[in-house]
C-alpha atoms as a printed R data frame, in Angstrom:
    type eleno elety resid chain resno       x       y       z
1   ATOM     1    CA   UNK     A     1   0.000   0.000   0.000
2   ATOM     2    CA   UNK     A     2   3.220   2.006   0.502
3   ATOM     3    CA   UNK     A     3   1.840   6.115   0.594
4   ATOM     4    CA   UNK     A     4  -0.805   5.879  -2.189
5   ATOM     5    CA   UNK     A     5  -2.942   7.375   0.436
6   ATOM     6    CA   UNK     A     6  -1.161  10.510   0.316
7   ATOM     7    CA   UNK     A     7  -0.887  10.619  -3.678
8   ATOM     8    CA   UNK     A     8  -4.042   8.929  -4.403
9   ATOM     9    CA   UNK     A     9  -7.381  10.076  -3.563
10  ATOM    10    CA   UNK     A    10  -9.177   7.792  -5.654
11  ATOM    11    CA   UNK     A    11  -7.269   4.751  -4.218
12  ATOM    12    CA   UNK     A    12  -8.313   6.080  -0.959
13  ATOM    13    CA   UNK     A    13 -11.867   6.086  -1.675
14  ATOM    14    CA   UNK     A    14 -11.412   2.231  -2.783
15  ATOM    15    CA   UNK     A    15 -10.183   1.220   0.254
16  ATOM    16    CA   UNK     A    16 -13.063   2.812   2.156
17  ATOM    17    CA   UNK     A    17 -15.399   1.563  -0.146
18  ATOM    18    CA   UNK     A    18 -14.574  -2.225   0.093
19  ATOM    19    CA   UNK     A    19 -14.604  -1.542   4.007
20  ATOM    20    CA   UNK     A    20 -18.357  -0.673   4.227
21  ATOM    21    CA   UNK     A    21 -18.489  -3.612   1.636
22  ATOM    22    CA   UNK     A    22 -17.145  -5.756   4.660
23  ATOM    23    CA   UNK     A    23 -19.809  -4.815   6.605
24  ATOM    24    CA   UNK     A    24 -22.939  -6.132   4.517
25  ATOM    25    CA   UNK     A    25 -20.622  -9.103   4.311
26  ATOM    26    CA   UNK     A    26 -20.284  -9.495   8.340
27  ATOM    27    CA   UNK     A    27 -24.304  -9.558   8.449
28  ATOM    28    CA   UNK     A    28 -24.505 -12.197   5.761
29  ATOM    29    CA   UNK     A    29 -22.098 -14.432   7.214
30  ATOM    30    CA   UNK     A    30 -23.872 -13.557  10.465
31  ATOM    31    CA   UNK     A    31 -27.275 -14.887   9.050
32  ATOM    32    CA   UNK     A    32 -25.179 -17.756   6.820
33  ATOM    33    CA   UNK     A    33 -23.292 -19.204  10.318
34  ATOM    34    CA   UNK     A    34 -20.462 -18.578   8.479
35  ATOM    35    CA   UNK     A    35 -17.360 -20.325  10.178
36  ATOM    36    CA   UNK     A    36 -13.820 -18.261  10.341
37  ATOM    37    CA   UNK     A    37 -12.656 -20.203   7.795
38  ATOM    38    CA   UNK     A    38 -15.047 -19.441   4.918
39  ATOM    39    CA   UNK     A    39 -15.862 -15.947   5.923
40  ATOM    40    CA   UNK     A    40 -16.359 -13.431   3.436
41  ATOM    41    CA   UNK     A    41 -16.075 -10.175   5.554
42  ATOM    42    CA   UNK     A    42 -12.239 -10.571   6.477
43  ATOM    43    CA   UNK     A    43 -11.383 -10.568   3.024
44  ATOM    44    CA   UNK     A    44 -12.260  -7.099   2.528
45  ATOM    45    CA   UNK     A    45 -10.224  -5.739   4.799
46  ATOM    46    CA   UNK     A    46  -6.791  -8.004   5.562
47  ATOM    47    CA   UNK     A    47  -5.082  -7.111   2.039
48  ATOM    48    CA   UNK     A    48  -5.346  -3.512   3.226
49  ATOM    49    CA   UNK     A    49  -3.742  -4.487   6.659
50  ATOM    50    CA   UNK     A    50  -6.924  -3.303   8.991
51  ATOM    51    CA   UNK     A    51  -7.947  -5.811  11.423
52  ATOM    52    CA   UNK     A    52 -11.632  -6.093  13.039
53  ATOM    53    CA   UNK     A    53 -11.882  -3.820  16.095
54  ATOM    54    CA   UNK     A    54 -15.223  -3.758  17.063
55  ATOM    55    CA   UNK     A    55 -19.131  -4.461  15.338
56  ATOM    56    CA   UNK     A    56 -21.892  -2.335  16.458
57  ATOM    57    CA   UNK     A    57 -24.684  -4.307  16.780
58  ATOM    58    CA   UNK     A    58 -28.664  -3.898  16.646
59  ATOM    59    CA   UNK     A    59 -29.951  -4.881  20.130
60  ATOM    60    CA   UNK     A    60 -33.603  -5.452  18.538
61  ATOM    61    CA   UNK     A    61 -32.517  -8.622  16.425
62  ATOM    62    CA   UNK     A    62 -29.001  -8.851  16.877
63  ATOM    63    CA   UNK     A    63 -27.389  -7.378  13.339
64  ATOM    64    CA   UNK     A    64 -24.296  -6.477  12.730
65  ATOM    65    CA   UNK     A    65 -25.142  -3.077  11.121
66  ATOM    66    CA   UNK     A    66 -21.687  -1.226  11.155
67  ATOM    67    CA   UNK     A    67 -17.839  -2.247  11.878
68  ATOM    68    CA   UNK     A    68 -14.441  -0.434  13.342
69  ATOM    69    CA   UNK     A    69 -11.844  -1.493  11.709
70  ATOM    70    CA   UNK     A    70  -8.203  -0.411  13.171
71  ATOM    71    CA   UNK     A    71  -4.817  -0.399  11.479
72  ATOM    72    CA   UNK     A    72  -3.313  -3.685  11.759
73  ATOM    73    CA   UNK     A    73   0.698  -3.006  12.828
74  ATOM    74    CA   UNK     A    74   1.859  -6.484  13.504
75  ATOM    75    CA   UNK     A    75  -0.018  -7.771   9.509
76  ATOM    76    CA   UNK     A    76   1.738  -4.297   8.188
77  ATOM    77    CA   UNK     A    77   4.873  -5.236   9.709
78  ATOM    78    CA   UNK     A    78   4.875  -8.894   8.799
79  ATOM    79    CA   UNK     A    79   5.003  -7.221   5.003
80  ATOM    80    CA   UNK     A    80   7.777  -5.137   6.032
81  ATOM    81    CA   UNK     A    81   5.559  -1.794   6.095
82  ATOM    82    CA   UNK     A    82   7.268   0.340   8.955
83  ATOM    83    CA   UNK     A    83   5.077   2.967   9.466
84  ATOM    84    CA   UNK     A    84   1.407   3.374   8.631
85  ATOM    85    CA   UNK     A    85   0.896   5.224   5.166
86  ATOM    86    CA   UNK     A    86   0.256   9.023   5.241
87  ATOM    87    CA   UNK     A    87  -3.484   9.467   4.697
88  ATOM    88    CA   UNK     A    88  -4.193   6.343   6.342
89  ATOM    89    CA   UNK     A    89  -6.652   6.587   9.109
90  ATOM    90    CA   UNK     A    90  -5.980   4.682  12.059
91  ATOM    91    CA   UNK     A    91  -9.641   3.763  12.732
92  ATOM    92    CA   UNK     A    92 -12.607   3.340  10.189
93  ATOM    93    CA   UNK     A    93 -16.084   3.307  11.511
94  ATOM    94    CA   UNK     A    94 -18.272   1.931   9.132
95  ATOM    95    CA   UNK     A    95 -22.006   1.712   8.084
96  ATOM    96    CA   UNK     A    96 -24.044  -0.656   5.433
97  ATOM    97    CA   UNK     A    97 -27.116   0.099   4.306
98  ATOM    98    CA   UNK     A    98 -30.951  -1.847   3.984
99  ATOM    99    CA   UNK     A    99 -30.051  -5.385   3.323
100 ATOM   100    CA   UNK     A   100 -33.314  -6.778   1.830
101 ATOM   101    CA   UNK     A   101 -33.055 -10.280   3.527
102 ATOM   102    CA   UNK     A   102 -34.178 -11.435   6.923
103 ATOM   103    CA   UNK     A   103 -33.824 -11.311   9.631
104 ATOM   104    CA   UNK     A   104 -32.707  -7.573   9.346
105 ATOM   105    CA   UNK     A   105 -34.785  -6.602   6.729
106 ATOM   106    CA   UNK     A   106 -37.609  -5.293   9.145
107 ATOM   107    CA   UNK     A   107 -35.156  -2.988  11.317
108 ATOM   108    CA   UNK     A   108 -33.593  -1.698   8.251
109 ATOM   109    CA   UNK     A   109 -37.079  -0.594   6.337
110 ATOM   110    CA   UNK     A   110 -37.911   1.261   9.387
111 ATOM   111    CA   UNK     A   111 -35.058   3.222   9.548
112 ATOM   112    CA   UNK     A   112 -35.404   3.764   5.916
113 ATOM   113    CA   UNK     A   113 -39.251   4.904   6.766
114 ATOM   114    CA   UNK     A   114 -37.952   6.993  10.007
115 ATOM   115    CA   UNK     A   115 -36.214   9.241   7.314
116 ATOM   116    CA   UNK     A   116 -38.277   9.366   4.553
117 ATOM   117    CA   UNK     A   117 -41.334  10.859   7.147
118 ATOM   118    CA   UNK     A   118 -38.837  12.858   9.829
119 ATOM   119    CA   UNK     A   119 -35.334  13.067   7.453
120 ATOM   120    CA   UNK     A   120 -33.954  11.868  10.673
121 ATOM   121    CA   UNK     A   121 -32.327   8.791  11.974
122 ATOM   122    CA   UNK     A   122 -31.922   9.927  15.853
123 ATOM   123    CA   UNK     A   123 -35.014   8.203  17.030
124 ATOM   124    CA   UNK     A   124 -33.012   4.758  16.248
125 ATOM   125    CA   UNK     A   125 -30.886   2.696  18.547
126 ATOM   126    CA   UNK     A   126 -28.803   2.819  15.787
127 ATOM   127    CA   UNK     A   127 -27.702   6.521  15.473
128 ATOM   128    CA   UNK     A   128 -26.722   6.280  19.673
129 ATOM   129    CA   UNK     A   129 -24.722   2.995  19.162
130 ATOM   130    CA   UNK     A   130 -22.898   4.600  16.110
131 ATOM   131    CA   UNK     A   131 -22.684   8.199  18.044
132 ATOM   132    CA   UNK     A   132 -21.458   6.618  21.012
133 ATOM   133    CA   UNK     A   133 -18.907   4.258  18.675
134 ATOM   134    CA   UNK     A   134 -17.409   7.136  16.886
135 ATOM   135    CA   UNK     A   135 -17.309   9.279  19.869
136 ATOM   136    CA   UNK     A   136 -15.117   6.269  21.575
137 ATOM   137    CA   UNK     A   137 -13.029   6.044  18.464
138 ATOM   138    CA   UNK     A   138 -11.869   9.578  18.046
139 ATOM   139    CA   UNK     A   139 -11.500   9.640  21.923
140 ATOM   140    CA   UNK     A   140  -8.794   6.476  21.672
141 ATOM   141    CA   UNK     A   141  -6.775   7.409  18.350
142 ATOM   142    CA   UNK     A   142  -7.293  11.401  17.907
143 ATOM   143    CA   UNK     A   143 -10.097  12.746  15.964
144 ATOM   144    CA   UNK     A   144  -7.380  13.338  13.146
145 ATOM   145    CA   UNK     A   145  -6.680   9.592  12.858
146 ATOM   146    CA   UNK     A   146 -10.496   8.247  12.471
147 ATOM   147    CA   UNK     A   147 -12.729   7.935   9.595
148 ATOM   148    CA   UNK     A   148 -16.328   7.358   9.160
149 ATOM   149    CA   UNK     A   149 -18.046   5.764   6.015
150 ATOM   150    CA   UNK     A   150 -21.088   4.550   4.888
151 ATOM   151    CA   UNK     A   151 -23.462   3.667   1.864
152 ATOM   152    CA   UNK     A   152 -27.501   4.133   1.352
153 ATOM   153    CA   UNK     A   153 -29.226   4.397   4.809
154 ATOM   154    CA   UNK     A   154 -25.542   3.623   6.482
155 ATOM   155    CA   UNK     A   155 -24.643   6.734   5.005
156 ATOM   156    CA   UNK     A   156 -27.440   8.501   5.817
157 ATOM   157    CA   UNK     A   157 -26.227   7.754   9.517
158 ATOM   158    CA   UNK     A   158 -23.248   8.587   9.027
159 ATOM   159    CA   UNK     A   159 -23.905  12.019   7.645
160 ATOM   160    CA   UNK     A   160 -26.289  12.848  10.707
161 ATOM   161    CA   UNK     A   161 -23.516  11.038  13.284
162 ATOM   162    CA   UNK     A   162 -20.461  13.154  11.857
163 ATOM   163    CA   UNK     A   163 -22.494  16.527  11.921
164 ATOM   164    CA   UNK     A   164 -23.675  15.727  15.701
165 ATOM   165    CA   UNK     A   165 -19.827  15.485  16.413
166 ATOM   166    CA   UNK     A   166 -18.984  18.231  14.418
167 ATOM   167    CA   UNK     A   167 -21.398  20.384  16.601
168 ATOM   168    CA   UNK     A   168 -19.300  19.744  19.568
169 ATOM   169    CA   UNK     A   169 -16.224  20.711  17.546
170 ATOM   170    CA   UNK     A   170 -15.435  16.599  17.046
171 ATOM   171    CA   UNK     A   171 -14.019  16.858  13.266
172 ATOM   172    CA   UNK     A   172 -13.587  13.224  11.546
173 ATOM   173    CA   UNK     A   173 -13.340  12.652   8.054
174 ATOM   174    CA   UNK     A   174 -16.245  11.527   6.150
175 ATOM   175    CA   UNK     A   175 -17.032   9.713   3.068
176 ATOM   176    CA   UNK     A   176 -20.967   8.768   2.057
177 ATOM   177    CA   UNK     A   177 -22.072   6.970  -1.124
178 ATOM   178    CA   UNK     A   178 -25.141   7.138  -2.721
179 ATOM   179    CA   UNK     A   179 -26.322   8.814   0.560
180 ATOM   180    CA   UNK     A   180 -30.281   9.233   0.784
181 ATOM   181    CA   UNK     A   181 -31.737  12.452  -0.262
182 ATOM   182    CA   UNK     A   182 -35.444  11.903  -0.527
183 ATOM   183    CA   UNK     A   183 -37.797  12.184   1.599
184 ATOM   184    CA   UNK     A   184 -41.355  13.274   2.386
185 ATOM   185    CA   UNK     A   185 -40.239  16.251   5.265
186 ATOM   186    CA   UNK     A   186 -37.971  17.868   2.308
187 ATOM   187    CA   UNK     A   187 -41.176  17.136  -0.133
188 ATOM   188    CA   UNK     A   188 -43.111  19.367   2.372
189 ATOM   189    CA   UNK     A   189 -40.577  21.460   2.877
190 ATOM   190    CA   UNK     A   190 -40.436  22.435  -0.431
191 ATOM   191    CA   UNK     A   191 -43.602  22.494  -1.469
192 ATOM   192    CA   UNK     A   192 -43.886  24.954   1.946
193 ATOM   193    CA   UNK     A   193 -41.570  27.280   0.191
194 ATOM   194    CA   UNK     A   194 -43.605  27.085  -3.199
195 ATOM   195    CA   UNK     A   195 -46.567  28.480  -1.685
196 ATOM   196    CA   UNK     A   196 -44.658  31.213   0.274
197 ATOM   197    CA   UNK     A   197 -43.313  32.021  -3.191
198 ATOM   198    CA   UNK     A   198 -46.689  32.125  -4.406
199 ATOM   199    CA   UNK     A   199 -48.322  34.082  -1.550
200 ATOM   200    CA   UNK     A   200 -45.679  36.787  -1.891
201 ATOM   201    CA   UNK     A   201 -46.390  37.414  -5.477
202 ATOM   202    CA   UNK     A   202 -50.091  37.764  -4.569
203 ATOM   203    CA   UNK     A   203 -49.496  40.477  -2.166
204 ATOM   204    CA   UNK     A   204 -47.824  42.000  -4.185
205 ATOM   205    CA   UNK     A   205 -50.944  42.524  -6.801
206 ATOM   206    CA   UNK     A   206 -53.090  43.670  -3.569
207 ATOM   207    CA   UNK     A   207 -53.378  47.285  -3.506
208 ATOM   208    CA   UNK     A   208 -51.744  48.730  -0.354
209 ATOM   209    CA   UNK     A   209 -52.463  51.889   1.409
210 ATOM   210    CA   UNK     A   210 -49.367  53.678   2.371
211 ATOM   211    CA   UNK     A   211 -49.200  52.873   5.558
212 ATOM   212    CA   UNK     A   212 -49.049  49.657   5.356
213 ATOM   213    CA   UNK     A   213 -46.660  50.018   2.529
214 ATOM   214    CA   UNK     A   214 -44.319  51.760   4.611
215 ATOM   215    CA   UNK     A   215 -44.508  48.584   7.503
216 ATOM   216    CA   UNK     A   216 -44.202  46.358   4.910
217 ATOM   217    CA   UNK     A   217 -40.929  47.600   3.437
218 ATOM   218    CA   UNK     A   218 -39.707  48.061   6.653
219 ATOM   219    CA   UNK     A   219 -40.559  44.807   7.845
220 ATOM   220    CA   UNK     A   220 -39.026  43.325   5.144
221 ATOM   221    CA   UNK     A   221 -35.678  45.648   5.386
222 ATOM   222    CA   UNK     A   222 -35.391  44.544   9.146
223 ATOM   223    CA   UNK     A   223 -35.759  40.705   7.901
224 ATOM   224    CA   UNK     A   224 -33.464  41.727   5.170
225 ATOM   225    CA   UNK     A   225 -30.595  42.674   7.537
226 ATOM   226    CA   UNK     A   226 -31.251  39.766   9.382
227 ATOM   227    CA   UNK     A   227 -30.780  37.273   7.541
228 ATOM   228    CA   UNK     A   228 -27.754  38.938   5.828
229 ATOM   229    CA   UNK     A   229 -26.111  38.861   9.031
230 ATOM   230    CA   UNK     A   230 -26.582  35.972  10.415
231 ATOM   231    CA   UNK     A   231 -23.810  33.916   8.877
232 ATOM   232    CA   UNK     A   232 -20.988  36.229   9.942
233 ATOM   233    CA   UNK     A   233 -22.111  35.924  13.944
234 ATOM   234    CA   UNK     A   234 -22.760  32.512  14.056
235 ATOM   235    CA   UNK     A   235 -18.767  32.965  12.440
236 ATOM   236    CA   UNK     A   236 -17.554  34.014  15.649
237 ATOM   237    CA   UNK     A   237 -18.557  30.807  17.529
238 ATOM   238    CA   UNK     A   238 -15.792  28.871  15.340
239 ATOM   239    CA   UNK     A   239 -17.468  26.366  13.295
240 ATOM   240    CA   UNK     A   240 -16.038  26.843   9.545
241 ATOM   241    CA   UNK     A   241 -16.908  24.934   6.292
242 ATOM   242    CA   UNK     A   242 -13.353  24.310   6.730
243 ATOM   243    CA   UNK     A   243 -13.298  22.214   9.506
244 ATOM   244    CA   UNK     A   244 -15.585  19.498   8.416
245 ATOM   245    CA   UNK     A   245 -16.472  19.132   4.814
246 ATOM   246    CA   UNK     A   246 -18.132  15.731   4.374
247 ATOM   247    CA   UNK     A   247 -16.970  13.599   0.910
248 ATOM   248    CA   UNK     A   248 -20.589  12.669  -1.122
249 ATOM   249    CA   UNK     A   249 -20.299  10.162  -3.927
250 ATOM   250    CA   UNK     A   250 -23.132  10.337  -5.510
251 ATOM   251    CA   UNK     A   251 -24.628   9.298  -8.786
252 ATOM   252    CA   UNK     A   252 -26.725  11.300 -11.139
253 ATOM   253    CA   UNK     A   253 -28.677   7.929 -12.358
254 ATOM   254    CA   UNK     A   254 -29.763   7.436  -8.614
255 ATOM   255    CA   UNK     A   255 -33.035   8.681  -7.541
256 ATOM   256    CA   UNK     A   256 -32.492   7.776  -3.962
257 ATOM   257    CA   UNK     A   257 -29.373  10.298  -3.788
258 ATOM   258    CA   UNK     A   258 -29.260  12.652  -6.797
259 ATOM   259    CA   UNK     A   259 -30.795  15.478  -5.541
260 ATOM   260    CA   UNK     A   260 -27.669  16.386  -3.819
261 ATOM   261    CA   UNK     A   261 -26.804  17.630  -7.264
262 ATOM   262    CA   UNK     A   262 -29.395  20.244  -7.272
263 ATOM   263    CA   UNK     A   263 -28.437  23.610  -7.322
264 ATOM   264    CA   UNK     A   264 -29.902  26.426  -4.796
265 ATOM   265    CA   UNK     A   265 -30.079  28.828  -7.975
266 ATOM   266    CA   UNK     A   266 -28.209  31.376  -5.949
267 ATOM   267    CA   UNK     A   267 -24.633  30.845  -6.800
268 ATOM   268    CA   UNK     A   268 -22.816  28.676  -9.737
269 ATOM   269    CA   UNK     A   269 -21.454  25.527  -9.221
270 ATOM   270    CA   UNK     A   270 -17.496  25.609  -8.683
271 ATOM   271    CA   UNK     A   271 -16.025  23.233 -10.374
272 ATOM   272    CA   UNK     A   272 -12.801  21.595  -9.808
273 ATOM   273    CA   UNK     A   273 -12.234  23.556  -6.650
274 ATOM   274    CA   UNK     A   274 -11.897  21.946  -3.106
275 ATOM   275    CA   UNK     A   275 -12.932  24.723  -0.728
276 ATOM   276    CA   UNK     A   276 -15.551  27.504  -1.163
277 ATOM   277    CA   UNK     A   277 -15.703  30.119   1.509
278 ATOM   278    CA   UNK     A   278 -19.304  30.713   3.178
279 ATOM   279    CA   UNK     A   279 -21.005  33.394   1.321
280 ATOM   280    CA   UNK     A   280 -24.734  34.643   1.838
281 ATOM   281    CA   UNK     A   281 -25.887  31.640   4.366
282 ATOM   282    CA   UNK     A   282 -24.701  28.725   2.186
283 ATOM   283    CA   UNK     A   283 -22.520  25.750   3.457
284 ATOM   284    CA   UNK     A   284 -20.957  22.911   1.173
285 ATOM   285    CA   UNK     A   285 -19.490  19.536   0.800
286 ATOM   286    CA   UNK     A   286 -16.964  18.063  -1.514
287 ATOM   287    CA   UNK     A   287 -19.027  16.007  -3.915
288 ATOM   288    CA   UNK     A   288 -17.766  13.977  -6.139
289 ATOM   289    CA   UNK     A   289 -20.371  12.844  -9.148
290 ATOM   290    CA   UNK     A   290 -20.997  10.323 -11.319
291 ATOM   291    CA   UNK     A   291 -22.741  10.801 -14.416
292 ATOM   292    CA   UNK     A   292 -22.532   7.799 -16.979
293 ATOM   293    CA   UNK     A   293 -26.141   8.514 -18.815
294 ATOM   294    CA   UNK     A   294 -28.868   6.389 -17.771
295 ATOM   295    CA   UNK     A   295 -28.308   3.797 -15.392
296 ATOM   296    CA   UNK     A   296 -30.355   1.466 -13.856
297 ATOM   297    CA   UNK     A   297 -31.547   1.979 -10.513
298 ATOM   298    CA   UNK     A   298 -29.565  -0.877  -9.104
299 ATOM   299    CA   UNK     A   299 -26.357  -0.160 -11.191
300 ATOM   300    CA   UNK     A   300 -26.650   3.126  -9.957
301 ATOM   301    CA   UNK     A   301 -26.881   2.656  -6.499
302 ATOM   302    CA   UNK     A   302 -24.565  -0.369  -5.797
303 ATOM   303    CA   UNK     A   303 -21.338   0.033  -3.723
304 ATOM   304    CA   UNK     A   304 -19.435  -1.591  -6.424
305 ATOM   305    CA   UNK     A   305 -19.362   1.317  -8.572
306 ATOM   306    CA   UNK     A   306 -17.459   3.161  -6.304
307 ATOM   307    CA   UNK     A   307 -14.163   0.739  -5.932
308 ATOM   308    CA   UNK     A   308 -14.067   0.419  -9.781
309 ATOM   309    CA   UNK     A   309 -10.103   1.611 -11.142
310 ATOM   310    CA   UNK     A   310 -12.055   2.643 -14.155
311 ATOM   311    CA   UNK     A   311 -14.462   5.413 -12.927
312 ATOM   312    CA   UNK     A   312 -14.403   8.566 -13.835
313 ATOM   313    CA   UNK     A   313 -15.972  11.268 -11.431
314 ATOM   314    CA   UNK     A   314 -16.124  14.578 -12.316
315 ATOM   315    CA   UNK     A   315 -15.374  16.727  -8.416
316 ATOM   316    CA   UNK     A   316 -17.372  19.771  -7.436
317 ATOM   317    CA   UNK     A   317 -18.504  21.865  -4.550
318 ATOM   318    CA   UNK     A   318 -21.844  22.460  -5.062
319 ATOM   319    CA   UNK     A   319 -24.124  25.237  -3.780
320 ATOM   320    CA   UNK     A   320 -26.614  22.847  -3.260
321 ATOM   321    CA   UNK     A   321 -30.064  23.193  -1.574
322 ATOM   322    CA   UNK     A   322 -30.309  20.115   0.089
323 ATOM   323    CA   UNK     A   323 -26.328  20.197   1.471
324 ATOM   324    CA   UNK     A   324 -27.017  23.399   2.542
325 ATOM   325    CA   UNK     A   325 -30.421  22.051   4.581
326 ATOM   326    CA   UNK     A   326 -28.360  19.201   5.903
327 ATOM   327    CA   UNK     A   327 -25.112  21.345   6.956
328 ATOM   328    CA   UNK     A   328 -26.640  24.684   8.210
329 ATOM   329    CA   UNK     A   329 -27.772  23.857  11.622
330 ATOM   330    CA   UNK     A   330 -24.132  23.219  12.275
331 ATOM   331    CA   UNK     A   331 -23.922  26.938  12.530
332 ATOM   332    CA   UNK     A   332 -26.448  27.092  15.615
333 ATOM   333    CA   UNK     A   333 -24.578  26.269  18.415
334 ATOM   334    CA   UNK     A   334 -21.158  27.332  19.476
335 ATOM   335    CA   UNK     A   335 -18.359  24.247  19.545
336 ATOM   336    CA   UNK     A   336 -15.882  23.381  22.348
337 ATOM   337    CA   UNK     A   337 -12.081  23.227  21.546
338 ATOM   338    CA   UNK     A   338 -11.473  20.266  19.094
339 ATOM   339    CA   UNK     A   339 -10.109  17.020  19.605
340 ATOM   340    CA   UNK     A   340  -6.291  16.902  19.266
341 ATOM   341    CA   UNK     A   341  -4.826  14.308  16.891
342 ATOM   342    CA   UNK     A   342  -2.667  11.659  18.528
343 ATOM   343    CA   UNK     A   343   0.618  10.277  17.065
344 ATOM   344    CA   UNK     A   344   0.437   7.534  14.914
C-alpha cells in the first residue's frame, strides 16, 4: 500500500469503499453461520492491513449493522511496512445500508421509513450505538486519525452522526455513497416554500395603502438585515466549512441520492475547486459525481461502482439546496475546543 494514500485520492476512496463492503458481508455471514474459515467479511479488509476492532450491533434482532476497523501493525509489519501510510486513518467506523433479507430486513425498512417521514435517523438505537462508537473512536486514536463511512441508509447515519460530532467541535473525516436524499419532510418542505413564493407574489398585486406600505418595506428591510447577518455571527462561535467538509459520492442515475446535485439557484457551481468560503448563508461539501447517462436503478446505487479503477468522477462543490439544509444547523450552536490528533 506504501503512501498511495497521500498521492491517491481515488485509491483512498477504494479502500473505504470495500470496508463498508465488509460490513454487509459481516451480516450475511452472520445470518449464513459462516465459520472463520469461509468468511467473506475478512477478506475485505486483511489485504489492506486493517484488522476487526469492534461491530456495532442492533440490540432489537441482533445485526451487525456497522464495523471499526483499526490499522493492523503487527499484519503491516509482517510485510515489512514500517510505518502506517500518510493518509491512512488509524480507525474506520463503518455503516451498510438496507439489506433486503431477513432477519434484518424489518429494522432496516424502518429506519429507511424513520427518514423518509422525519429526514432523521436519531429516534433509532442505531444513530446512539454509532454516536457513542465514533465518539469512543476519536477519543482512543485522535479525531485526526479516524474515519467514518457509509453507503444508502448507512450513510445517511453517518452524515447525521459526523455533523452531531462536528457540533461539539469533534471533526472526523467523512465519506458517504449514494447517501439518501429523498424524503417526504424535504417534499413538504419544499412544497412549503412554493406556496410562500406564491403568496408573496399575490401580495404584491393587492393594492396597499401607504401605511401599510411603509410597515411592509420596513418589515421586510429589518428581515433583510437579518438574515444577511446571520452567517458572519454565528462565524464568531468557530465552526467553519473548513473544519468538516463531508466527501458525497453520488450518482446522477440514482433517484435515492441525486438530488444532492441540485443547485440552490443562488450561486454557480465551482467546479474543480476543493474549498468555497461561506457566502450569503450557504454551506458545502466536496461532492464527487458520477454521471454515466442512464443507469439502472440498481447499477446506480450499488457500492461496487465506487471501488471500480475505471471510474471517472467529475469533483465539485456544489451550492446545493439540500447540502445546505443538511449542513446549516451546524452553525447554531457554538463548539468546544477540538479534539487533538494523537501520534500515529
Amino acid at each position: 500500500m506504501s503512501n498511495v494514500y497521500r498521492k491517491d485520492t481515488n485509491y483512498k476512496r477504494t479502500v473505504i469503499a470495500c470496508f463498508v463492503q465488509a460490513v454487509y458481508l459481516l451480516e450475511l455471514d452472520r445470518q449464513e453461520n459462516r465459520t472463520e474459515e469461509n468468511a467473506l467479511a475478512a477478506k475485505w479488509w486483511v489485504p489492506f492491513k486493517y484488522k476487526l476492532a469492534q461491530t456495532l450491533i442492533d440490540e432489537r434482532d441482533g445485526s451487525i449493522f456497522g464495523a471499526i476497523l483499526e490499522w493492523d501493525r503487527s499484519a503491516a509489519m509482517a510485510d515489512l511496512i514500517l510505518m502506517r501510510p500518510s493518509g491512512a486513518p488509524r480507525a474506520v467506523l463503518t455503516l451498510r445500508g438496507t439489506l433486503l433479507k431477513s432477519p434484518t430486513a424489518r429494522r432496516d425498512i424502518e429506519d429507511d421509513l424513520r427518514f423518509l417521514a422525519w429526514e432523521s435517523l436519531k429516534g433509532s438505537i442505531r444513530f446512539k450505538v454509532a454516536l457513542e462508537a465514533l465518539k469512543s473512536a476519536a477519543d482512543r486514536y485522535g479525531s485526526n486519525n479516524v474515519c467514518i463511512a457509509g453507503h444508502s441508509l448507512g450513510a445517511g447515519f453517518a452524515l447525521q452522526v459526523g455533523k452531531a460530532l462536528a457540533k461539539e467541535g469533534i471533526y472526523v473525516e467523512t465519506h458517504l455513497f449514494n447517501p439518501p436524499s429523498v424524503s417526504l419532510a424535504m417534499s413538504l418542505r419544499n412544497m412549503g416554500e412554493k406556496a410562500a413564493f406564491a403568496w408573496k407574489r399575490f401580495k404584491s398585486m393587492l393594492p396597499m395603502s401607504s401605511e401599510t406600505q411603509v410597515s411592509s418595506d420596513a418589515g421586510e428591510k429589518t428581515l433583510g438585515f437579518r438574515l444577511k447577518n446571520w452567517v458572519p455571527q454565528l462565524k464568531n462561535y468557530g465552526v467553519g466549512l473548513e473544519k468538516w467538509v463531508p466527501h458525497l459520492y453520488v450518482n446522477n442515475s440514482d433517484y435515492i441520492c441525486c438530488s444532492y446535485t441540485h443547485p440552490d439557484g443562488t450561486e454557480e457551481n465551482n467546479i474543480g475547486k476543493e474549498n468555497v468560503g461561506l457566502t450569503s448563508g450557504q454551506v458545502a461539501a466536496k461532492l464527487f459525481v458520477k454521471s454515466k447517462g442512464k443507469q439502472k436503478f440498481l447499477e446506480a446505487h450499488g457500492l461496487e461502482q465506487w471501488w471500480s479503477d475505471d471510474l471517472e468522477l467529475q469533483q465539485a462543490v456544489h451550492n446545493s439546496k439540500l447540502i445546505n439544509m443538511q449542513l446549516k444547523s451546524l452553525y447554531s450552536l457554538p463548539a468546544p475546543q477540538q479534539t487533538q490528533g494523537k501520534a500515529p
